[in-house]
N, CA, C and O atoms as CSV, one atom per row, in Angstrom:
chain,resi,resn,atom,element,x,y,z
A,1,UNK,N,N,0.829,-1.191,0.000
A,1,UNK,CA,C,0.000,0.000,0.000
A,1,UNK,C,C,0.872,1.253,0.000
A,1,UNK,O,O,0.921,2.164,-0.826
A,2,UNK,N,N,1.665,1.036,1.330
A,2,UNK,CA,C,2.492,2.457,0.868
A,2,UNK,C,C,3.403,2.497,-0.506
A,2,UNK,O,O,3.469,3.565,-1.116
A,3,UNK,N,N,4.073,1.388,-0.972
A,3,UNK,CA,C,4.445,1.588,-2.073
A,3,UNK,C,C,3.575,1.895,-3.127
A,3,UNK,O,O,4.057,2.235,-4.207
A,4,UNK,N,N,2.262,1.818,-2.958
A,4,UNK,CA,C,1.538,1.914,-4.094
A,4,UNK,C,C,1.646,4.093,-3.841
A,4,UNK,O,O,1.948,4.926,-4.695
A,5,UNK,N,N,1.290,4.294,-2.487
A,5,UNK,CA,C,1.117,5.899,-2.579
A,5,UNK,C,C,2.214,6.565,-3.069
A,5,UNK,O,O,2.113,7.403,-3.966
A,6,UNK,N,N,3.233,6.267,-2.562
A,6,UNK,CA,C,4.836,6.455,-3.210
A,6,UNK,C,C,4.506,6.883,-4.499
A,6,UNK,O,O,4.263,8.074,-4.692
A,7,UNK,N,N,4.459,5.945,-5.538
A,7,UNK,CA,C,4.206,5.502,-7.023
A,7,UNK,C,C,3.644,6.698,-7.299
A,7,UNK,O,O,4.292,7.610,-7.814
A,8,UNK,N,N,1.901,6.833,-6.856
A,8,UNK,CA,C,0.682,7.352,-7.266
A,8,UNK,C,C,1.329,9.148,-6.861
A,8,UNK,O,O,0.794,10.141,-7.353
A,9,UNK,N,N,2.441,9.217,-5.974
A,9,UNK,CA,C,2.794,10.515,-5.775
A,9,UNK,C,C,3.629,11.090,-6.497
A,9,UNK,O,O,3.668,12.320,-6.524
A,10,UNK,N,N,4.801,10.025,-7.521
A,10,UNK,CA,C,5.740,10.096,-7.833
A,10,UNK,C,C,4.998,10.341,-9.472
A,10,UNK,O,O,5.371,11.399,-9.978
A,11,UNK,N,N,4.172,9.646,-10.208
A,11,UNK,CA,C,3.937,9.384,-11.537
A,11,UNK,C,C,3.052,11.100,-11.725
A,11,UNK,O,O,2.808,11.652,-12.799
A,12,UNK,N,N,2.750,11.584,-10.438
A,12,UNK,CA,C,1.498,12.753,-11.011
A,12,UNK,C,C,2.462,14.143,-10.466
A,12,UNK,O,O,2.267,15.347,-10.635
A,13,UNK,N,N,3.801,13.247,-9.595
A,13,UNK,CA,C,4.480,14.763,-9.513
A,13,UNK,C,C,3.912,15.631,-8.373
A,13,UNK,O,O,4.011,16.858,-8.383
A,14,UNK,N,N,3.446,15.090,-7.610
A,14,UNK,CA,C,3.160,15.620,-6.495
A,14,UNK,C,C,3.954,16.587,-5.351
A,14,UNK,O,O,4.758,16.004,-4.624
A,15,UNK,N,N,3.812,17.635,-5.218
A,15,UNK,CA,C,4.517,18.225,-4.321
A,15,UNK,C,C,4.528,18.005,-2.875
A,15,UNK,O,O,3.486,18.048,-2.222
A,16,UNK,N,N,5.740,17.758,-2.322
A,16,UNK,CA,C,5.389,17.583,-1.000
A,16,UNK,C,C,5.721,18.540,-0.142
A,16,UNK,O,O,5.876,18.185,1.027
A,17,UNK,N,N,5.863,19.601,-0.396
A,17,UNK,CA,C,6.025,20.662,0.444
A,17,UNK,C,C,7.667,21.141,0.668
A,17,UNK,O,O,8.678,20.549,0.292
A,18,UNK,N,N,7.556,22.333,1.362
A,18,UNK,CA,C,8.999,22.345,2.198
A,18,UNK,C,C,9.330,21.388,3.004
A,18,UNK,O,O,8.540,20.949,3.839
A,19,UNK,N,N,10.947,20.796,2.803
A,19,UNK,CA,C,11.565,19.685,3.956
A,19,UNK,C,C,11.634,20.652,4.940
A,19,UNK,O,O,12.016,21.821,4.883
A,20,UNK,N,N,10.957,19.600,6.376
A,20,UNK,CA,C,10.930,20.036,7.445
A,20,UNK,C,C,12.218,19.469,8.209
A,20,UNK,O,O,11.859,18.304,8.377
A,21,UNK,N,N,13.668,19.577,8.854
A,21,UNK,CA,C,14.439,18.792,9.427
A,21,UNK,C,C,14.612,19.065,11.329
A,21,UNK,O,O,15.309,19.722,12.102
A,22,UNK,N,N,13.702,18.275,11.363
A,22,UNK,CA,C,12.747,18.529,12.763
A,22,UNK,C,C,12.935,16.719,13.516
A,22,UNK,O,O,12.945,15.643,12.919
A,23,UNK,N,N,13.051,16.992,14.899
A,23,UNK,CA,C,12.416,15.780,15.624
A,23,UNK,C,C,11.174,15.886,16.023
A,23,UNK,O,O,10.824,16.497,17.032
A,24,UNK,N,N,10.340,15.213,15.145
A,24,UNK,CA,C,9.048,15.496,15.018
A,24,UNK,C,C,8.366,15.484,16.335
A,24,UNK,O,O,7.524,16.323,16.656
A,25,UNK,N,N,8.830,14.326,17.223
A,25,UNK,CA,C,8.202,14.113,18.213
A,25,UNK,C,C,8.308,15.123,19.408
A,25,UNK,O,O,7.282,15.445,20.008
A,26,UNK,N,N,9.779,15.731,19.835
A,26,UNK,CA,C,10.440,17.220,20.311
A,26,UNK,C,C,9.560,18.387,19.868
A,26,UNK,O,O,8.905,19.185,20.538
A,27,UNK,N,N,9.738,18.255,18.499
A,27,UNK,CA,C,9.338,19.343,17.840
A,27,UNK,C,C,7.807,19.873,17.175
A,27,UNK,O,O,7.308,20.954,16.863
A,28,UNK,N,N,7.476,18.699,17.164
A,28,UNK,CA,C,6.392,18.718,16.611
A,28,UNK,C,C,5.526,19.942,16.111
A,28,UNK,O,O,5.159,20.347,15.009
A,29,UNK,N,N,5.359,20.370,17.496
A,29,UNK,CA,C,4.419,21.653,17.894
A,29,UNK,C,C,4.420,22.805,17.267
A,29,UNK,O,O,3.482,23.590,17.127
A,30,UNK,N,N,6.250,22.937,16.634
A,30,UNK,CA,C,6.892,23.839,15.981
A,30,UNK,C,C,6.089,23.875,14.683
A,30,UNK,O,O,5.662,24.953,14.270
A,31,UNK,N,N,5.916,22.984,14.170
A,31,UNK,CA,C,5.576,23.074,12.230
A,31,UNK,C,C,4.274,23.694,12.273
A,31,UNK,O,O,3.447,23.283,13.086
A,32,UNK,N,N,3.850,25.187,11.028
A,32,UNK,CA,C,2.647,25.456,11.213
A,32,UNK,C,C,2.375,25.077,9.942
A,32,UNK,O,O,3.194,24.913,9.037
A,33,UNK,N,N,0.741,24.890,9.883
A,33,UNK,CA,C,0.315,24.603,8.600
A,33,UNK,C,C,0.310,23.494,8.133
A,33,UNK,O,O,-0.238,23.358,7.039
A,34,UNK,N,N,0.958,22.235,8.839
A,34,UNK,CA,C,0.665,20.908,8.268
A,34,UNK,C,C,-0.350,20.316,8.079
A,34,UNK,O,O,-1.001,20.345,9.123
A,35,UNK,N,N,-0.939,19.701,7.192
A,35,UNK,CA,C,-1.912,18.879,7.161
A,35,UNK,C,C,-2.235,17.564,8.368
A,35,UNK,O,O,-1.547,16.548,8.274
A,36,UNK,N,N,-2.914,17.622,9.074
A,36,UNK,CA,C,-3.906,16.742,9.894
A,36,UNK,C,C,-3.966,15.540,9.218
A,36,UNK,O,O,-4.193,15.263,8.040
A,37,UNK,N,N,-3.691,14.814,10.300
A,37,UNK,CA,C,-4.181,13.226,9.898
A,37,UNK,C,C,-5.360,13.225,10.465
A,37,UNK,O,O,-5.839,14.042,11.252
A,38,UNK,N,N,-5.890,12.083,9.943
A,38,UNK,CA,C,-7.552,11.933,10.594
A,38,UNK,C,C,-7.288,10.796,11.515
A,38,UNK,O,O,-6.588,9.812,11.278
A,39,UNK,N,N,-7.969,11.079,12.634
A,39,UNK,CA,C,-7.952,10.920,14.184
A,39,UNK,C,C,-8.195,9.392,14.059
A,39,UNK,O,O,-7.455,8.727,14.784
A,40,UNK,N,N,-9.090,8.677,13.282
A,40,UNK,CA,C,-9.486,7.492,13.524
A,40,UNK,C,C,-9.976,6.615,11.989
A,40,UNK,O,O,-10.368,7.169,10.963
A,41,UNK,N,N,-9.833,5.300,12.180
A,41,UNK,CA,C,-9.660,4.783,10.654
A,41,UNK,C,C,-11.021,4.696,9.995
A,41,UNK,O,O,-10.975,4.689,8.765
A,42,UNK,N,N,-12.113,4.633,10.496
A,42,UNK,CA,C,-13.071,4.953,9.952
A,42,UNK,C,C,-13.297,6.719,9.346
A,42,UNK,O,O,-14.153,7.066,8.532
A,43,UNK,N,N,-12.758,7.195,9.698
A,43,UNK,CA,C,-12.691,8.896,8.737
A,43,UNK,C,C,-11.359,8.586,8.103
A,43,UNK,O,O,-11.113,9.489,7.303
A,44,UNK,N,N,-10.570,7.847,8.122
A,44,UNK,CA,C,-9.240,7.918,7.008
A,44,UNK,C,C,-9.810,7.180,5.790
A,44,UNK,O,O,-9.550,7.531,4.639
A,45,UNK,N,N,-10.623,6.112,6.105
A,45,UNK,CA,C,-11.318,5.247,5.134
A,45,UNK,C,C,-12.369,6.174,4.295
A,45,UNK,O,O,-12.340,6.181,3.064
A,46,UNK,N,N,-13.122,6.807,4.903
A,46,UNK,CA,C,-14.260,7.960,4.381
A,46,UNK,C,C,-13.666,8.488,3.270
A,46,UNK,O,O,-14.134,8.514,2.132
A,47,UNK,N,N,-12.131,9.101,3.823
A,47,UNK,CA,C,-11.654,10.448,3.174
A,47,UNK,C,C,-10.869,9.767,1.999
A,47,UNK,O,O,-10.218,10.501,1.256
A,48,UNK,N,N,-10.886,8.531,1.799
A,48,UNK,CA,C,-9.967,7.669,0.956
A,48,UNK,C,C,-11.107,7.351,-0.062
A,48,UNK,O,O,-11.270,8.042,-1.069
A,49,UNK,N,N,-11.679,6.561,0.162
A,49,UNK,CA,C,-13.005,6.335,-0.655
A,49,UNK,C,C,-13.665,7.299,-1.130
A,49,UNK,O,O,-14.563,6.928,-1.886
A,50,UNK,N,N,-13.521,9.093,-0.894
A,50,UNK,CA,C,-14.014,9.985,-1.710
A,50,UNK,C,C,-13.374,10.680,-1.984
A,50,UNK,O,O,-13.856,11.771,-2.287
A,51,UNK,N,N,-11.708,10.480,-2.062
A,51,UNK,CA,C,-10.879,10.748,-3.031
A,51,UNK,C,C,-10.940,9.979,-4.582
A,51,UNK,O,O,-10.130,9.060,-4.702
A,52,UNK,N,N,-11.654,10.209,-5.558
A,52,UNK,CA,C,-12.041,10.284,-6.438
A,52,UNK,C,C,-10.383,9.648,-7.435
A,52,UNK,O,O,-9.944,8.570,-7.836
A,53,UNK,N,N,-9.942,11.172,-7.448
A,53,UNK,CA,C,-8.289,11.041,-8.351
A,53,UNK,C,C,-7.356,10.051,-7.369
A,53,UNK,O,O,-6.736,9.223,-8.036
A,54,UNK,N,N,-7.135,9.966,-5.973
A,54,UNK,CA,C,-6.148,9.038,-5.840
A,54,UNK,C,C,-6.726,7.629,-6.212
A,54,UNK,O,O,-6.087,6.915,-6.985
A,55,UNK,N,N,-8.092,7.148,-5.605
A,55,UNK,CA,C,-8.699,5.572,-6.268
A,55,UNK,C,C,-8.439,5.485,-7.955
A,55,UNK,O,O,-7.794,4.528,-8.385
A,56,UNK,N,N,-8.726,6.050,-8.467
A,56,UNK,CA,C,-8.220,6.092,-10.008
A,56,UNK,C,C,-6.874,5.433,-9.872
A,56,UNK,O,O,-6.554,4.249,-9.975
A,57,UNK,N,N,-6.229,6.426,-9.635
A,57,UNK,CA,C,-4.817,6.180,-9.702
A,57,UNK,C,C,-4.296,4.910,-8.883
A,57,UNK,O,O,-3.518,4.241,-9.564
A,58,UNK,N,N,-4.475,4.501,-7.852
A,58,UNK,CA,C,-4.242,3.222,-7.049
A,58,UNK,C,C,-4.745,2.090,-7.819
A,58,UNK,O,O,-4.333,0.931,-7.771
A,59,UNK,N,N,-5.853,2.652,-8.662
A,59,UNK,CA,C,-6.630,1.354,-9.622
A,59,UNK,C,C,-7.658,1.210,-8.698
A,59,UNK,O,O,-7.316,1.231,-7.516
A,60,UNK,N,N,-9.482,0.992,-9.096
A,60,UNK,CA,C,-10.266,0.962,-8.743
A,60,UNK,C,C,-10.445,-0.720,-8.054
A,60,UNK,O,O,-10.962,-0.907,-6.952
A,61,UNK,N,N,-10.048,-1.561,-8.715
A,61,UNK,CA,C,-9.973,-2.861,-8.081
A,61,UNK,C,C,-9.006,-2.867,-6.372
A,61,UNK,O,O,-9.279,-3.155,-5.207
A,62,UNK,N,N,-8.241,-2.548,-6.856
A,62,UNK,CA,C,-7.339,-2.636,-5.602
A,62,UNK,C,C,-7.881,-1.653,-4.397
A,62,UNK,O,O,-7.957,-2.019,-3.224
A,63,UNK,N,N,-8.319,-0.079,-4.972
A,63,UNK,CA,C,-9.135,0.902,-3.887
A,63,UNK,C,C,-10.278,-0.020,-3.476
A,63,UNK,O,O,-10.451,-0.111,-2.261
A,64,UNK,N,N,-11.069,-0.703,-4.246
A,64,UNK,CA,C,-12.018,-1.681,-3.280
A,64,UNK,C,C,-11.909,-2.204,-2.539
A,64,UNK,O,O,-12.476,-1.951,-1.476
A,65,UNK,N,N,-11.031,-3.326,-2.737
A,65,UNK,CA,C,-10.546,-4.196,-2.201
A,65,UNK,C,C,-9.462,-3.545,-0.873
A,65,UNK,O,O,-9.379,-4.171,0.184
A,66,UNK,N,N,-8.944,-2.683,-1.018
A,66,UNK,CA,C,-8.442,-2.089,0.139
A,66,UNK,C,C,-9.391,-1.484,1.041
A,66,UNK,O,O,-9.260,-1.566,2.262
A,67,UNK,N,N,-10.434,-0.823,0.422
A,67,UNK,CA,C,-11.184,-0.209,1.247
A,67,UNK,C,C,-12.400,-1.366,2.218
A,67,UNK,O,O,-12.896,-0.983,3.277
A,68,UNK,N,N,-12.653,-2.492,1.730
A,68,UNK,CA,C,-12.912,-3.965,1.763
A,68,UNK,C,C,-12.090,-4.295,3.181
A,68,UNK,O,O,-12.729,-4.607,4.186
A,69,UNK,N,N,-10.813,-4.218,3.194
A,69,UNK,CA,C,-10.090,-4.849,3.875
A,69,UNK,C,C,-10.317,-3.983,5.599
A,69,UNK,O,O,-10.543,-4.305,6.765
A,70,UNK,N,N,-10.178,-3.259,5.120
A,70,UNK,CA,C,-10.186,-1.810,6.307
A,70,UNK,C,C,-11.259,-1.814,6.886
A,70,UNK,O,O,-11.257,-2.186,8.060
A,71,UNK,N,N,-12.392,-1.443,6.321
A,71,UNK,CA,C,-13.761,-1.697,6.745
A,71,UNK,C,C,-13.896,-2.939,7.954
A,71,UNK,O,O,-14.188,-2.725,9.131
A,72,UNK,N,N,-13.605,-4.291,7.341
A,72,UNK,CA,C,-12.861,-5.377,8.106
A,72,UNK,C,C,-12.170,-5.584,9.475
A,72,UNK,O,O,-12.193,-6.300,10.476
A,73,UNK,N,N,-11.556,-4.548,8.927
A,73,UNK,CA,C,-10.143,-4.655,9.865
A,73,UNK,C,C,-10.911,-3.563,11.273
A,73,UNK,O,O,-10.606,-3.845,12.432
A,74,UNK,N,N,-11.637,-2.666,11.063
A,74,UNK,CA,C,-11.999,-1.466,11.878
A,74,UNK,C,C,-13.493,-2.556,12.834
A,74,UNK,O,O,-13.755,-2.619,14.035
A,75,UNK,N,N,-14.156,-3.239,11.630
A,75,UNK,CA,C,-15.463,-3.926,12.342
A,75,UNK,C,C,-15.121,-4.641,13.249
A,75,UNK,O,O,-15.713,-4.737,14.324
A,76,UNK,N,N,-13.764,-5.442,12.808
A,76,UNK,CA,C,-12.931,-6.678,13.885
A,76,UNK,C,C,-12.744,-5.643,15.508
A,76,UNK,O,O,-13.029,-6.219,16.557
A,77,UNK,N,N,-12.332,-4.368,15.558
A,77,UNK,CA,C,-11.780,-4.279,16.466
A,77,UNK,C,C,-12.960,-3.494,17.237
A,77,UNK,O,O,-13.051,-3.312,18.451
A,78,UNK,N,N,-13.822,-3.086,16.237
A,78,UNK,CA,C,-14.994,-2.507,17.440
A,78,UNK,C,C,-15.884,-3.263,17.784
A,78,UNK,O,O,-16.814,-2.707,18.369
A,79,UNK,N,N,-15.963,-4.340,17.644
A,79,UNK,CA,C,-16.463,-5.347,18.424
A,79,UNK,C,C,-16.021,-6.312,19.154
A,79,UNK,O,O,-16.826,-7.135,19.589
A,80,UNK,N,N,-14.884,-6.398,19.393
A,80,UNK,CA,C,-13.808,-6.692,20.299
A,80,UNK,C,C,-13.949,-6.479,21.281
A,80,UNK,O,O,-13.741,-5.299,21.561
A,81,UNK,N,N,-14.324,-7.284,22.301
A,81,UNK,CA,C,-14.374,-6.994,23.970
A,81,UNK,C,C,-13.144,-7.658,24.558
A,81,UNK,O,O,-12.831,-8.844,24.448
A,82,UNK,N,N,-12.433,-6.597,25.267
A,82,UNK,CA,C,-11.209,-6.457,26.193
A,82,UNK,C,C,-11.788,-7.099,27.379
A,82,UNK,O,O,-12.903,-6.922,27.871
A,83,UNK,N,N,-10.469,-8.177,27.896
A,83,UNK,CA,C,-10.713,-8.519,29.418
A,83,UNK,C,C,-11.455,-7.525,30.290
A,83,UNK,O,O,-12.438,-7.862,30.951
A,84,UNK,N,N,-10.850,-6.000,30.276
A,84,UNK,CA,C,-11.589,-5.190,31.211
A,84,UNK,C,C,-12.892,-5.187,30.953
A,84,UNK,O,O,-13.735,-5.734,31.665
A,85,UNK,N,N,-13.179,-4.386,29.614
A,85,UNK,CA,C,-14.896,-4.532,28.908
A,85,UNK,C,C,-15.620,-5.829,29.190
A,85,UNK,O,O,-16.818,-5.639,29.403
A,86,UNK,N,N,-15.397,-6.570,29.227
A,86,UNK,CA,C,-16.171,-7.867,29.863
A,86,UNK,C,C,-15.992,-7.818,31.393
A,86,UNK,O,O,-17.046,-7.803,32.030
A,87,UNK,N,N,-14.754,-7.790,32.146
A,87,UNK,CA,C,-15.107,-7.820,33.181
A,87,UNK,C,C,-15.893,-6.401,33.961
A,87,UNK,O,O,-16.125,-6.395,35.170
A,88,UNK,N,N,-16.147,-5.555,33.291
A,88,UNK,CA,C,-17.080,-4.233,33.584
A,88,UNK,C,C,-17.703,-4.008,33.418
A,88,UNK,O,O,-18.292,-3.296,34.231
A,89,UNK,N,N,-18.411,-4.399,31.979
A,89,UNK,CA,C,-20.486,-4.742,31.440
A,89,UNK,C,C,-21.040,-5.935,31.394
A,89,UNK,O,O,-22.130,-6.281,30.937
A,90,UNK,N,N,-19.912,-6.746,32.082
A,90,UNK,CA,C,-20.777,-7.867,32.260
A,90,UNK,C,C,-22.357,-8.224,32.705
A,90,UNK,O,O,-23.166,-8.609,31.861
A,91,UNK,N,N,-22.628,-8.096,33.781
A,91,UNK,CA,C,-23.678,-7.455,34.164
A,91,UNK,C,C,-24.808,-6.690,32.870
A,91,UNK,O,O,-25.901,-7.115,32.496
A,92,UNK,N,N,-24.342,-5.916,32.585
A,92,UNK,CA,C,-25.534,-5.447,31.289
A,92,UNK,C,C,-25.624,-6.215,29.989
A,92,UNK,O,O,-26.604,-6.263,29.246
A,93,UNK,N,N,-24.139,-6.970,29.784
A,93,UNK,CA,C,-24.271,-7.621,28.365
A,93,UNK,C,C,-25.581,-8.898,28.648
A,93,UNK,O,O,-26.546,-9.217,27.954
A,94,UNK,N,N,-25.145,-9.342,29.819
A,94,UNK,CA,C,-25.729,-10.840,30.275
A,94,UNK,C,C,-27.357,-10.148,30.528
A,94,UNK,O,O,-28.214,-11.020,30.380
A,95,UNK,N,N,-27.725,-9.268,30.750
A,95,UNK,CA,C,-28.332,-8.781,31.147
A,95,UNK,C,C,-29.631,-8.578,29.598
A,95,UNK,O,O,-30.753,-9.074,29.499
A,96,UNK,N,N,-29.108,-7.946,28.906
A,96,UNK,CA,C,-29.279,-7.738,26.990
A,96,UNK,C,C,-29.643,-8.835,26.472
A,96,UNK,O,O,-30.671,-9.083,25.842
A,97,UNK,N,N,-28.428,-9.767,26.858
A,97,UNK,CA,C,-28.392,-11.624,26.474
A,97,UNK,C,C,-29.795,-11.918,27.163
A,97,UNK,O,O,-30.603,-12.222,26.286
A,98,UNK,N,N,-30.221,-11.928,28.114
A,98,UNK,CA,C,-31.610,-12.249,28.281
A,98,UNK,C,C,-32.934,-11.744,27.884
A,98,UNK,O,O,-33.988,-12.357,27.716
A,99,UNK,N,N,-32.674,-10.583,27.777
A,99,UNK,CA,C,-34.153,-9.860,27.019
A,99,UNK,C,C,-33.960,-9.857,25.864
A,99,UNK,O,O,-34.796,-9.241,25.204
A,100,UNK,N,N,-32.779,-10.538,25.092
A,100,UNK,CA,C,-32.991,-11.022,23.916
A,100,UNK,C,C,-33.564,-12.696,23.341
A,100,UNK,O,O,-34.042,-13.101,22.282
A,101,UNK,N,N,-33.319,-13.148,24.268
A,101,UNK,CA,C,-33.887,-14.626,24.552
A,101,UNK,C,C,-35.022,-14.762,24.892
A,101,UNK,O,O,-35.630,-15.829,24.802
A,102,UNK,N,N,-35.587,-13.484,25.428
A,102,UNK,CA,C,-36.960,-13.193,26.329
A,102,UNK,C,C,-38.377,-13.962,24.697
A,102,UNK,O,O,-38.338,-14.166,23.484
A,103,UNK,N,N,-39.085,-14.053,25.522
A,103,UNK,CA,C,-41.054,-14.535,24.922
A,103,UNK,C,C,-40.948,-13.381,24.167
A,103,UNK,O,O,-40.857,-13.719,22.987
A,104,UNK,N,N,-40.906,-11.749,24.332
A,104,UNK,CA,C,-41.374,-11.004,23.688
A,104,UNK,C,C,-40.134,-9.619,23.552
A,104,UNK,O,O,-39.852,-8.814,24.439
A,105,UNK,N,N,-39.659,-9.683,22.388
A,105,UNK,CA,C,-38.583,-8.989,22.124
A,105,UNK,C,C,-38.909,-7.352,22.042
A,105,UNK,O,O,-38.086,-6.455,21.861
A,106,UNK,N,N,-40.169,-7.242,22.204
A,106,UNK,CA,C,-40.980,-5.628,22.351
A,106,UNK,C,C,-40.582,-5.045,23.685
A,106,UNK,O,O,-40.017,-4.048,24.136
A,107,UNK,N,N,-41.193,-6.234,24.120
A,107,UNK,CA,C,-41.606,-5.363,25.737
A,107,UNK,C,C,-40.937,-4.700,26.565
A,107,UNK,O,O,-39.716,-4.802,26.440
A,108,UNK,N,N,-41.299,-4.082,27.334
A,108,UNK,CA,C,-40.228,-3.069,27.762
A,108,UNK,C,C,-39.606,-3.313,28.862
A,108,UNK,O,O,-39.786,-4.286,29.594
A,109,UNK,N,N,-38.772,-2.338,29.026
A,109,UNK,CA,C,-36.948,-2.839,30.134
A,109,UNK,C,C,-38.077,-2.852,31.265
A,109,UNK,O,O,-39.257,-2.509,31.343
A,110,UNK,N,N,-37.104,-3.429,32.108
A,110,UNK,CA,C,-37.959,-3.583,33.858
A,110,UNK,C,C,-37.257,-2.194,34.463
A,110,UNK,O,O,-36.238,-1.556,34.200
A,111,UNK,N,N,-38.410,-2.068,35.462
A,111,UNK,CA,C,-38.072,-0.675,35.959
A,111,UNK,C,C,-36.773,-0.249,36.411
A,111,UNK,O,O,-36.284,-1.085,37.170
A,112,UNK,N,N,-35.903,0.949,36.175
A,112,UNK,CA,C,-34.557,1.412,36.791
A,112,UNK,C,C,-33.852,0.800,35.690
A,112,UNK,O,O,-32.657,0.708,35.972
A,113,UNK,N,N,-34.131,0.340,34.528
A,113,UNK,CA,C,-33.112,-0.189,33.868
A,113,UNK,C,C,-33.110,1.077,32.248
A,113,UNK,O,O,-34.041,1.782,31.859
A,114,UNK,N,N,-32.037,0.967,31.797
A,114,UNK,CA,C,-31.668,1.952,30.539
A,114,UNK,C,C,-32.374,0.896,29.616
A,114,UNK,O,O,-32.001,-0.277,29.645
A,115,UNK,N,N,-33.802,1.478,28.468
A,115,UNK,CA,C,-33.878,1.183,27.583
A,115,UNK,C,C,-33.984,1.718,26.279
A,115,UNK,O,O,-35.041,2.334,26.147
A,116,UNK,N,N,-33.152,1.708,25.092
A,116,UNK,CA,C,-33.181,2.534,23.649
A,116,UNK,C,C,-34.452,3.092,23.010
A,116,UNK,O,O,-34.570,4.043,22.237
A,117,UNK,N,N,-35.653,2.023,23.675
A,117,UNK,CA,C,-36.527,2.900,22.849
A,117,UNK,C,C,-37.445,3.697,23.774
A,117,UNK,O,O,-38.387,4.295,23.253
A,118,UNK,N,N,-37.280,3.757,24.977
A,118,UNK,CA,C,-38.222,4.476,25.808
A,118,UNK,C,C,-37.409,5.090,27.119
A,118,UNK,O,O,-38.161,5.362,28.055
A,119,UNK,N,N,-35.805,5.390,27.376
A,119,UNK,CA,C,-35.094,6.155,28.022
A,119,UNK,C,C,-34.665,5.524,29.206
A,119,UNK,O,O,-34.071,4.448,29.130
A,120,UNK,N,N,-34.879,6.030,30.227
A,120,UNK,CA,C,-34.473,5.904,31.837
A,120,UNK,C,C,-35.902,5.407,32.144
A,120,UNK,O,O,-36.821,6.108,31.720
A,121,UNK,N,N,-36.267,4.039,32.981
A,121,UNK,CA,C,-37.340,3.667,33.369
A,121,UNK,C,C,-37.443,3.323,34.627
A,121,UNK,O,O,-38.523,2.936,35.074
């Protein structure tokens, strides 16, 4: 992948700006005007998939299929429950786990309990 951006930067001549010769991590704070990475991979994926001219250029098979992979890769980890996350909603997951098993999948939470379609009860 990164060799592919390399390529796709190199064939269209892309400018990369003024060299910065900085310890980025020291320094960081120093550089004004850099471009922002996006905070989390579901908005890097967004902003990739509606880049129009770089998918072209990467080749539309492979932008799928990458964007395919990611999607993947992001679903795997947000549904991922950590030792802590289990040992801390336990209680509500097991809790969910039964009023999903329940006679009537309508009816509503028992009193004092958080429910989505009707609030604090």
């Amino acid at each position: 992948m990164r060799a592919n951006i390399i390529a796709v930067g190199l064939k269209s001549k892309a400018d990369p700006g003024p060299r910065d010769d900085i310890d980025i991590y020291a320094d960081g704070h120093k550089v004004g005007g850099a471009p922002k990475l996006r905070l989390n991979l579901l908005d890097a994926i967004r902003a990739y998939d509606a880049d129009a001219p770089l998918k072209a250029a990467m080749g539309e098979e492979f932008s799928a299929a990458c964007i395919r992979l990611k999607v993947q890769e992001r679903n795997s980890f947000v549904t991922h429950f950590s030792h802590r996350e289990r040992e801390n909603t336990l209680d509500i997951w097991a809790f969910r786990g039964a009023r999903c098993r329940g006679p009537h999948p309508q009816a509503p939470a028992p009193e004092g309990t958080m429910d989505s379609r009707h609030g604090y009860r």
